[in-house]
C-alpha positions in Angstrom: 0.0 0.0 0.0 1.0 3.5 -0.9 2.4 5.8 2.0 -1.0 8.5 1.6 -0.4 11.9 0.5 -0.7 15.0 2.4 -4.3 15.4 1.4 -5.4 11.8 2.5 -6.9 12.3 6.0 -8.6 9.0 7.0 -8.5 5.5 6.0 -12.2 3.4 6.3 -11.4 -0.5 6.4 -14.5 -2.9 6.0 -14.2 -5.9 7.5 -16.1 -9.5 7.2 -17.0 -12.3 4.9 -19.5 -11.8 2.0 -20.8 -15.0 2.3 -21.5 -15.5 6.1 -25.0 -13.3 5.9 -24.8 -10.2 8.4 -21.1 -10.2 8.3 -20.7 -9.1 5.4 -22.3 -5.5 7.0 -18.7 -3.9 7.3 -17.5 -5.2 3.7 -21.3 -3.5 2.6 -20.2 -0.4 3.7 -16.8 0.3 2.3 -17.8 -1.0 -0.7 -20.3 1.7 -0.9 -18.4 4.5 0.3 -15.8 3.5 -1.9 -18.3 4.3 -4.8 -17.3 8.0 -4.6 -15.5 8.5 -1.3 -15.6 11.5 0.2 -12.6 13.8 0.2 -9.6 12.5 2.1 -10.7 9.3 2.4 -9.0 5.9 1.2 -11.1 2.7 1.5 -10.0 -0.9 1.9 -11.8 -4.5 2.5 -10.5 -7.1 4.3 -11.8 -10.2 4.0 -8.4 -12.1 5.6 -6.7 -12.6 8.6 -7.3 -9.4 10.6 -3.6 -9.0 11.9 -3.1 -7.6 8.1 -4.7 -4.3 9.3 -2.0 -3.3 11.5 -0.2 -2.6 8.6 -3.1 -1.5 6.4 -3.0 1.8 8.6 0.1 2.5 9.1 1.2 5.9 7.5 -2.9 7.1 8.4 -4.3 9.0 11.6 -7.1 8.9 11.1 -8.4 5.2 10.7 -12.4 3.6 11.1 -12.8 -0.3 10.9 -16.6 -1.1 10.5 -17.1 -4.8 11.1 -20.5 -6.6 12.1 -21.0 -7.4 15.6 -22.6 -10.2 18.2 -23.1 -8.4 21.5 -27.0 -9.5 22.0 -27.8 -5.9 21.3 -31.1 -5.6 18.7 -30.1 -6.3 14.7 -29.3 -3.2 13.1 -27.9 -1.8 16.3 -24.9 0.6 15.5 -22.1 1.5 17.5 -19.1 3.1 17.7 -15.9 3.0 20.0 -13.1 5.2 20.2 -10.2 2.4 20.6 -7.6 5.2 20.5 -8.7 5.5 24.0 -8.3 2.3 25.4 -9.7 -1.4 24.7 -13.1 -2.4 23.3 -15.1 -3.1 25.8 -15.3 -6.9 26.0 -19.1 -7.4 26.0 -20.0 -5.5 23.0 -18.0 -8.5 20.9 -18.3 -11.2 23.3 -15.4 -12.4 21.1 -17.3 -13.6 18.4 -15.4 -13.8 14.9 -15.1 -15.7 11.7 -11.8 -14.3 11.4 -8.4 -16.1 13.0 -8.0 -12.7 15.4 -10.4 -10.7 16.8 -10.8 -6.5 16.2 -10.2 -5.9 19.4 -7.3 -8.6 19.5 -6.0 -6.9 16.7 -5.9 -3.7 18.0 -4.5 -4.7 21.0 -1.5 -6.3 19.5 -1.1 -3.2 17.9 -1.1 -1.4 21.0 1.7 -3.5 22.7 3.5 -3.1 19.4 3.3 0.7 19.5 1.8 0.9 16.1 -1.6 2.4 16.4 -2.9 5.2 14.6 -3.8 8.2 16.1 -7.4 7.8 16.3 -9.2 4.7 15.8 -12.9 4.5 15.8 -14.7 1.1 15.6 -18.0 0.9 14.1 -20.3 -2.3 14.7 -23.7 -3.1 13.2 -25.0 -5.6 15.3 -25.8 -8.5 13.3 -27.9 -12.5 14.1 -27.3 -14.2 10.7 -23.8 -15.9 10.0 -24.2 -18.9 8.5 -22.8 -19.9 5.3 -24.8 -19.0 2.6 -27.3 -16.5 4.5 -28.4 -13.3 3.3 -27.7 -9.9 4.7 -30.6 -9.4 6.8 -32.9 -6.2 6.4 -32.4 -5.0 10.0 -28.7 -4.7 9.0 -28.7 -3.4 5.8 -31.1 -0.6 6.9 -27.5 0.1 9.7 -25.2 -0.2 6.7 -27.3 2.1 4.6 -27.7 4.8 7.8 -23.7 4.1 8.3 -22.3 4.4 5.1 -24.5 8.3 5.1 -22.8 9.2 8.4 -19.6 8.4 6.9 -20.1 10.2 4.1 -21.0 13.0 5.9 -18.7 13.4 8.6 -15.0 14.4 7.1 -13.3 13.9 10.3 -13.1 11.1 13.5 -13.2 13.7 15.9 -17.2 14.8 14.9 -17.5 10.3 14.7 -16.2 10.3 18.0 -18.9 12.7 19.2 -21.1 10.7 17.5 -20.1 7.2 20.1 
């Protein structure tokens, strides 16, 4: 990935697997956004091993990872952590992932490793449906609709942070 230019002020990473139903929500959203991103903004998906975004961000200060969540919070349910600030609070993604390492493993690791970015804002849409084959559900592609709008209209982390 190319070092971003001085006009490059936050990278959005979707995260998830297109053909797991709900979690595809994160993947949803970039994919949209990335259809016209707003100024400043570099998109990316990630649909691998998780420890890859350490070094997807490096060189950014500005970084949001949306990924789909399974917290026992209603489907559709959006939230948003400021990791830069410490860890993600444990219950809000009880672990769950189809991926080898967590997010908030993930970050973490980058945390011990001294290689966060300056701000890091996680986005979850709380999702039910993640078996193989399974659609997105409508609960959850209303949140990655409402999401991708707030991204799109917020040019900086700080006002997302507000937003938590």
């Amino acid at each position: 990935m190319e070092i971003p230019d001085r006009f490059v002020r936050r990278l959005v990473i979707g995260v998830g697997n297109d053909f797991r139903g709900d979690d595809a929500a994160g993947l949803t959203v970039v994919r949209r956004l990335s259809n016209n991103p707003p100024a400043g903004t570099v998109t990316r998906v990630e649909t691998g091993d998780n420890t890859g975004l350490i070094d997807a961000w490096q060189g950014f200060d500005e970084v949001v990872i949306v990924d789909a969540a399974s917290s026992g919070n209603p489907q559709g349910t959006v939230f948003h952590i400021d990791a830069s600030t410490g860890p993600i609070p444990e219950g809000l993604l009880r672990g769950f992932s189809t991926h080898a390492m967590s997010i908030g493993g993930v970050i973490e690791l980058a945390r011990t490793l001294g290689r966060m970015p300056v701000r890091l804002i996680v986005c979850g849409i709380e999702g039910r449906e993640f078996a193989i084959g399974a659609p997105m559900s409508p609960e959850v592609l209303k949140a990655v609709g409402e999401l991708e709008t707030r991204l799109r209209r917020e040019s900086s982390i700080p006002a997302l942070a507000d937003w938590v």
